[in-house]
C-alpha positions as CSV (number, residue, x, y, z in Angstrom):
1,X,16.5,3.0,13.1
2,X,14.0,0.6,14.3
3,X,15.6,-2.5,13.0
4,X,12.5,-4.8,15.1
5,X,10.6,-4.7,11.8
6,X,13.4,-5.8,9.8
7,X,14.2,-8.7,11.1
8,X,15.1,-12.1,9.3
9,X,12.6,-13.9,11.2
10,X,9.8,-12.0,11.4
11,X,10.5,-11.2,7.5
12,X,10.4,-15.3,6.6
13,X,7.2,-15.6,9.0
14,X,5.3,-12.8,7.3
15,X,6.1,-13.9,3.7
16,X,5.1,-17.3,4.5
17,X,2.0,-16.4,6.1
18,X,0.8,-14.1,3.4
19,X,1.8,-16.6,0.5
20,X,0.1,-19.5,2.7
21,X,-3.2,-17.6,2.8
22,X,-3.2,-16.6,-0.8
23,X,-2.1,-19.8,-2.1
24,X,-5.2,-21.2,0.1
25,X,-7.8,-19.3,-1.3
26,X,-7.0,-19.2,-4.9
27,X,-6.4,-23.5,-4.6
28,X,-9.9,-23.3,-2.9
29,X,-11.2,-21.3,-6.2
30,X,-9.3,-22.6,-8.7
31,X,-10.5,-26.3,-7.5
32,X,-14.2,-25.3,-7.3
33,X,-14.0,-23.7,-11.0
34,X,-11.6,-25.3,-13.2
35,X,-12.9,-27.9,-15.9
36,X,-11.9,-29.2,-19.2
37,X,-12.2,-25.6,-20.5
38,X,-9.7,-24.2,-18.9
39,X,-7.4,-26.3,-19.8
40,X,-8.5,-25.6,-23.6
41,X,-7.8,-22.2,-23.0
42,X,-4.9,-21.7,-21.3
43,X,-3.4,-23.3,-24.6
44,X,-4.5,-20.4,-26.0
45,X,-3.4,-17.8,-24.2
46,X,-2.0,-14.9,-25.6
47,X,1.5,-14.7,-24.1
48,X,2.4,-11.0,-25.2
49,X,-0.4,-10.0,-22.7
50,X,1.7,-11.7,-20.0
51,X,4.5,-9.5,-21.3
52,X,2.9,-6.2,-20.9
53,X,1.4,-6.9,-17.7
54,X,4.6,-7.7,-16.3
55,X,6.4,-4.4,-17.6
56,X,3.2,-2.4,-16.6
57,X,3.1,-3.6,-13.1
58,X,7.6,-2.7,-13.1
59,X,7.1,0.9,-14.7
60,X,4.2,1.2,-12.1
61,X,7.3,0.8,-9.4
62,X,9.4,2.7,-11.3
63,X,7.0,6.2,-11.7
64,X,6.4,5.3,-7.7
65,X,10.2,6.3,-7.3
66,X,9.8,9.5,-8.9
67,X,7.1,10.6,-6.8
68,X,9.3,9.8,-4.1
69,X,11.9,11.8,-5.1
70,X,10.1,14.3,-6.6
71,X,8.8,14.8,-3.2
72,X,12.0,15.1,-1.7
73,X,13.4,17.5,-3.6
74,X,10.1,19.9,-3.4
75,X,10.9,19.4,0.2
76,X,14.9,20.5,0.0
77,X,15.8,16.9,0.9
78,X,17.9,14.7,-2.1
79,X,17.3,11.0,-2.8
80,X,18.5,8.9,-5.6
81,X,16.0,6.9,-8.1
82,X,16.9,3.5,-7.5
83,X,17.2,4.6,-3.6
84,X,13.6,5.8,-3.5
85,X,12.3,2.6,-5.9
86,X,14.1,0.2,-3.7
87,X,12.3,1.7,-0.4
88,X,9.1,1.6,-2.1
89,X,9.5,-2.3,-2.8
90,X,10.8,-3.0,1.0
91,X,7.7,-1.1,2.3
92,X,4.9,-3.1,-0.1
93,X,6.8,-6.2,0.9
94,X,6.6,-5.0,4.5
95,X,3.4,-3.3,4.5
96,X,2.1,-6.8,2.9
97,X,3.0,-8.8,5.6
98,X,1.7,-7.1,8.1
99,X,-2.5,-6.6,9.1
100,X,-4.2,-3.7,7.7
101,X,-1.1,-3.0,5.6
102,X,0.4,-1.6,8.7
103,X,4.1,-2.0,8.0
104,X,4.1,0.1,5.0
105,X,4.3,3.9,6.7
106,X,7.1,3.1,10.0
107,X,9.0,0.9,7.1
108,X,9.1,3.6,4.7
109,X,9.7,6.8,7.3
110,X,12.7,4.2,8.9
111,X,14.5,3.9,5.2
112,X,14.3,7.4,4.5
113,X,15.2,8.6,7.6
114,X,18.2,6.1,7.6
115,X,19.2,8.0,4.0
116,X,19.8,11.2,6.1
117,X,16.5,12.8,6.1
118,X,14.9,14.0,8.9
119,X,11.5,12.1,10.6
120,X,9.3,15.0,9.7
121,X,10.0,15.3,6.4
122,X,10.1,11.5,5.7
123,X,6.6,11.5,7.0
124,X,5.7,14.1,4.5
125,X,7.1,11.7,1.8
126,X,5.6,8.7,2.9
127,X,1.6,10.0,3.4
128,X,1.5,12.3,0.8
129,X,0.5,9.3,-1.9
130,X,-1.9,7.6,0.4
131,X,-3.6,10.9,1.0
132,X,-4.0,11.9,-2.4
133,X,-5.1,8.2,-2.8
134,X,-7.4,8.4,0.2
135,X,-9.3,11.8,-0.7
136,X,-9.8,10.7,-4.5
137,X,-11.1,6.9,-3.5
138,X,-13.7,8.2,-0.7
139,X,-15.3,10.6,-3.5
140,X,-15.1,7.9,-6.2
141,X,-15.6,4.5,-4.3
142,X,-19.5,5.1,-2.9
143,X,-21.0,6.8,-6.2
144,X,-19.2,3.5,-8.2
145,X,-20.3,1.1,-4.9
146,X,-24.1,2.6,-5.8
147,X,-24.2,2.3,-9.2
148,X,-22.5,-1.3,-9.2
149,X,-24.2,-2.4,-6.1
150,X,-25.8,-5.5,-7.7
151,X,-22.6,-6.6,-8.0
152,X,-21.9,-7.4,-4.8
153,X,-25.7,-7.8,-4.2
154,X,-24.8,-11.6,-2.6
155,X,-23.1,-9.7,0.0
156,X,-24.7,-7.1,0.3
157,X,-25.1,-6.4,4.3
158,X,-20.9,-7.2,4.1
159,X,-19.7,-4.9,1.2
160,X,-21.8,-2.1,3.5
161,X,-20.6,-2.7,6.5
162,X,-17.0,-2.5,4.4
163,X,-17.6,0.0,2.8
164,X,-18.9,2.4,6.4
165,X,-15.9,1.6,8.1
166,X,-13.6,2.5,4.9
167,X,-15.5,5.7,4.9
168,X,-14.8,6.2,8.5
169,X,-11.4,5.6,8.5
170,X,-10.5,7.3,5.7
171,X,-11.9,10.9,7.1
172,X,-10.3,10.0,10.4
173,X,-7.2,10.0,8.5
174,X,-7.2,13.1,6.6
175,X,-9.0,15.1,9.6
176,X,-5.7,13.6,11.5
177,X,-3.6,14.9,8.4
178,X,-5.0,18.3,8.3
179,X,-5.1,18.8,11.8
180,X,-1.3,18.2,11.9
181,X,-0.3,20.1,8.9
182,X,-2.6,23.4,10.4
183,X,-2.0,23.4,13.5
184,X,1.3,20.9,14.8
185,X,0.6,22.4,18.1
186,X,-2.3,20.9,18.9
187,X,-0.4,17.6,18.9
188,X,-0.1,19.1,22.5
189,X,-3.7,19.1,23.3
190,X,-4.6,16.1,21.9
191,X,-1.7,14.5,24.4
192,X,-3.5,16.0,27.3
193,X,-6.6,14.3,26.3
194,X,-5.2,11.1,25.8
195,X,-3.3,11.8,30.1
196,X,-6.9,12.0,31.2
197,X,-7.1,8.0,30.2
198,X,-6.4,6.1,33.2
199,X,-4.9,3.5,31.1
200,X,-2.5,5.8,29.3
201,X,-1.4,7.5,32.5
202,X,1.2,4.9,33.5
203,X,2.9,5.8,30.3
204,X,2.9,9.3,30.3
205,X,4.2,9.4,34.4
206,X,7.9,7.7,32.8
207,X,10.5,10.0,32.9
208,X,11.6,10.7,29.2
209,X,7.8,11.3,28.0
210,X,8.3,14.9,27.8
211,X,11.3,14.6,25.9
212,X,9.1,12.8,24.0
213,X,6.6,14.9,23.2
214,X,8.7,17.4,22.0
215,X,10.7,15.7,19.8
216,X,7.3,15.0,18.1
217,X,6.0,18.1,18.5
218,X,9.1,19.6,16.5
219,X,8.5,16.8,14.0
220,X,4.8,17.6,13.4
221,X,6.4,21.5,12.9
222,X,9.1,19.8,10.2
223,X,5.9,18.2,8.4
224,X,4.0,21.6,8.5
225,X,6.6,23.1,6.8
226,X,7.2,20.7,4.5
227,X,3.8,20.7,3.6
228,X,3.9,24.2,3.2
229,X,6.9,24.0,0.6
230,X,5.1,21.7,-1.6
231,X,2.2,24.3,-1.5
232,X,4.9,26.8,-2.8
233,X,6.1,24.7,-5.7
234,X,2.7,24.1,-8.0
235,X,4.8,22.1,-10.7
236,X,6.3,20.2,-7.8
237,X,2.9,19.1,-7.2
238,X,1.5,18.8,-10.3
239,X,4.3,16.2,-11.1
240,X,3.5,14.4,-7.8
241,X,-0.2,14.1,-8.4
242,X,0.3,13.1,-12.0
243,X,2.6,10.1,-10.6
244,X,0.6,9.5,-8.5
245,X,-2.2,9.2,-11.4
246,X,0.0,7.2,-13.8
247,X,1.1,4.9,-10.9
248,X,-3.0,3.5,-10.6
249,X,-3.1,3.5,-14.1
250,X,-0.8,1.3,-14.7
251,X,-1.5,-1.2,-11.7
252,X,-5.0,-1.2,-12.8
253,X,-4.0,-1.8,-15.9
254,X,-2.9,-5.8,-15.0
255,X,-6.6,-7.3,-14.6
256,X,-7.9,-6.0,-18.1
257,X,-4.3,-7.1,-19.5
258,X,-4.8,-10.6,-18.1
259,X,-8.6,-10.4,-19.5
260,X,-6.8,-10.0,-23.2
261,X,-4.5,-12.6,-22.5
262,X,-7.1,-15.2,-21.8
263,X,-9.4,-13.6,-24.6
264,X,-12.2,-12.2,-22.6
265,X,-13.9,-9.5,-23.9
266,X,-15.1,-7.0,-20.9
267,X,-14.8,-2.9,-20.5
268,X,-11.9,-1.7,-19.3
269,X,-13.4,1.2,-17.9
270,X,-15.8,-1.2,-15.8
271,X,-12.4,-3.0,-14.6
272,X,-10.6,0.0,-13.5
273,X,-13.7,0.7,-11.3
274,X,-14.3,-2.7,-10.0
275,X,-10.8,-2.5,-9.0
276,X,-11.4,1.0,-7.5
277,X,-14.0,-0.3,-5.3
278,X,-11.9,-3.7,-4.2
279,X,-9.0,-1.1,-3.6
280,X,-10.8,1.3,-1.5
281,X,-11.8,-1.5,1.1
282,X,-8.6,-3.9,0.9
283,X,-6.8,-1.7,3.5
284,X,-8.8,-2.0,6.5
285,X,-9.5,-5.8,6.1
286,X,-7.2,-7.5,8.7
287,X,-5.0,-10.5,6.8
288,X,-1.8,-9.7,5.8
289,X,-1.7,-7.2,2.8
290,X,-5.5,-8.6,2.4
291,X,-4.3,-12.0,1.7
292,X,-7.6,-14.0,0.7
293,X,-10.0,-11.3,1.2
294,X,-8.3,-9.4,-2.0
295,X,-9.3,-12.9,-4.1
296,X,-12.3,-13.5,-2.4
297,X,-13.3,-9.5,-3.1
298,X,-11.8,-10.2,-6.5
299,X,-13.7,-13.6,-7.2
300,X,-17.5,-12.3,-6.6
301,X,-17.4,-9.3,-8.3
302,X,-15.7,-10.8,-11.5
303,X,-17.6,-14.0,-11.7
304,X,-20.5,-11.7,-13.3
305,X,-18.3,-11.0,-16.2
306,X,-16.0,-14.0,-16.0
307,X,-16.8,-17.3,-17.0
308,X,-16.1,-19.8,-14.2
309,X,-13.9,-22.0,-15.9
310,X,-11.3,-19.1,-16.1
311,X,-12.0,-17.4,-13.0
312,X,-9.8,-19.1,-10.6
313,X,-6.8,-18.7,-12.9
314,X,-7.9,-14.9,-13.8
315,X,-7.7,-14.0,-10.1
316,X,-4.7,-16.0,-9.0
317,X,-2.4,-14.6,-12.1
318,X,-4.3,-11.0,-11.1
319,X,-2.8,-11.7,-7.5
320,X,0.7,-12.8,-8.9
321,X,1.1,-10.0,-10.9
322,X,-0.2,-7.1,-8.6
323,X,1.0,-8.1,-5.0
324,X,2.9,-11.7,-4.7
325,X,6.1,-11.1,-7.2
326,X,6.5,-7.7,-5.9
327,X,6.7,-8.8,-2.1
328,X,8.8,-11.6,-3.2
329,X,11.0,-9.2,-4.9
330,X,10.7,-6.7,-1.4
331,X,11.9,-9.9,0.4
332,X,15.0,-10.4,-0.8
333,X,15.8,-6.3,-1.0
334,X,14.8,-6.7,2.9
335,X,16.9,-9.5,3.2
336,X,20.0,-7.4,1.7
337,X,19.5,-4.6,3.6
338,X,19.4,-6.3,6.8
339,X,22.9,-7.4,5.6
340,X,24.4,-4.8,5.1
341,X,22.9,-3.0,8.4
342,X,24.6,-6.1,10.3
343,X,28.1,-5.6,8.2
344,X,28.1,-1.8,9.3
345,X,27.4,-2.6,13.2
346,X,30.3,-4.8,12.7
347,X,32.6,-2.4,11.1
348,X,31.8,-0.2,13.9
349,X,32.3,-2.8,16.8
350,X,36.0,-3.5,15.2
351,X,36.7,0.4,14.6
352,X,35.4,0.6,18.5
């Protein structure tokens, strides 16, 4: 167990960074658009909206865990529900901290692997959801950029430029994906490419770097075959792609919520998509978890529907609901858990 991204004070420094950021941007927004209006109508703000959003965005958490263990059990590995909902809430904390949402994958294969199951298979677990994700968003996300594309028409040269590199990256990542779940072997090939970089050379001339390479070479052949088990099991992944489906429902389900709440009358299916398109992008902008470029995104392409008196507050309860209480929340279960790893170490130091 890598325990280097668990630590207390790199935890502490990320929340505060991300939460600093955020904060920024929507006091920068909320200052340039609030007036006596708003205060009018946050007095008349429909509170049972609140409600829902809050127990759409913890049942969106909760059907999260049981795609996770779904997953492992089509994979002949056991987890428990709270377990699996518990890693899911230390990886968004951790993968929201970090640039580019980096954090998420290593935090997640780390817990699972420290419940017992092996690194290939907790690699299945972890990028099945974001691949599903990933193939559905890079169909969906350019015909909706098109058809929306006065939207963003302000930034127009931006949102492309965003929305090439998304594209990009995303077939980079399931070309990677596929390669590895046809073929693990050429893991081999691609590491003799990378020893003809004069730069790389250095680390492939140490001592242990064949070990290396075939402890991941066996752990690309783990993922292979648990990909191929979920092939075998068509309800197994049925149920994992209808989680998955049920898990963006509800999550996209906060902004039109919040819309209600504050009276606005606007098409949810135009909301969903909006949110499809700010979704699609949000990973490969470099803040932590998209801090400030999520309300920013969020900000121009809602203040054609939005009156500006409500918009800062639209966004910054949107960004509450959707990404701060559930790092927050990831936090302190990160916090715990690092607690209990140091009571165990010492437990084993006495026993030693």
């Amino acid at each position: 167990m890598n325990k280097n991204i668990f630590s207390r004070k790199k935890i502490i420094k990320g929340l505060i960074i991300s939460l600093a950021i955020g904060v920024a941007v929507f006091l920068l927004v909320f200052l340039l658009t609030i007036d006596k209006n708003t205060l009018k109508s946050l007095q008349h703000m429909k509170e049972s909206y609140l409600f829902f959003a809050a127990i759409a965005i913890f049942l969106a958490f909760m059907v999260e865990g049981l795609r996770i263990q779904t997953v492992a059990q089509v994979i002949e590995e056991k987890i428990g529900f709270w377990e699996s909902v518990k890693i899911f809430y230390i990886s968004f904390f951790l993968g929201g901290i970090t640039p580019y949402f980096s954090g998420t994958i290593p935090a997640q294969i780390a817990l699972f692997t420290k419940t017992g199951i092996p690194v290939g298979k907790a690699t299945m677990i972890t990028t099945v959801r974001p691949i599903i994700k990933t193939v559905v968003f890079l169909f969906v996300t350019p015909v909706l950029f098109f058809y929306f594309r006065e939207s963003v028409e302000e930034y127009e040269l931006l949102s492309w430029l965003l929305l090439v590199a998304a594209i990009f990256f995303s077939l980079l990542t399931i070309f990677l994906f596929i390669l590895i779940v046809k073929n693990p072997e050429k893991i081999k090939l691609i590491i003799q490419w990378l020893r003809k970089i004069t730069l790389l050379q250095k680390y492939f001339d140490k001592p242990d770097t064949e070990q290396k390479i075939e402890w991941l070479i066996f752990q690309g052949i783990q993922f292979n075959k648990s990909f191929n088990l979920l092939l075998e099991n068509p309800m197994g992944l049925f149920l994992i792609f209808l989680y998955t489906a049920i898990y963006w429902f509800l999550y996209f389900s906060i902004a039109p919520l919040l819309l209600l709440a504050m009276e606005i009358q606007l098409d949810y299916a135009l909301v969903m998509i909006i949110q499809v398109l700010i979704f699609f992008v949000l990973p490969f902008l470099p803040t932590p978890g998209g801090s400030g470029a999520a309300e920013l995104g969020f900000v121009s392409l809602f203040s054609f529907f939005v009156a500006e008196h409500l918009l800062g507050i639209y966004v910054g309860g949107w960004r509450l609901f959707t990404f701060y209480i559930n790092i927050i929340i990831g936090a302190v279960l990160s916090l715990f858990e690092l607690r209990k790893w140091a009571g165990q170490e010492k437990i084993i130091k006495i026993r030693q």
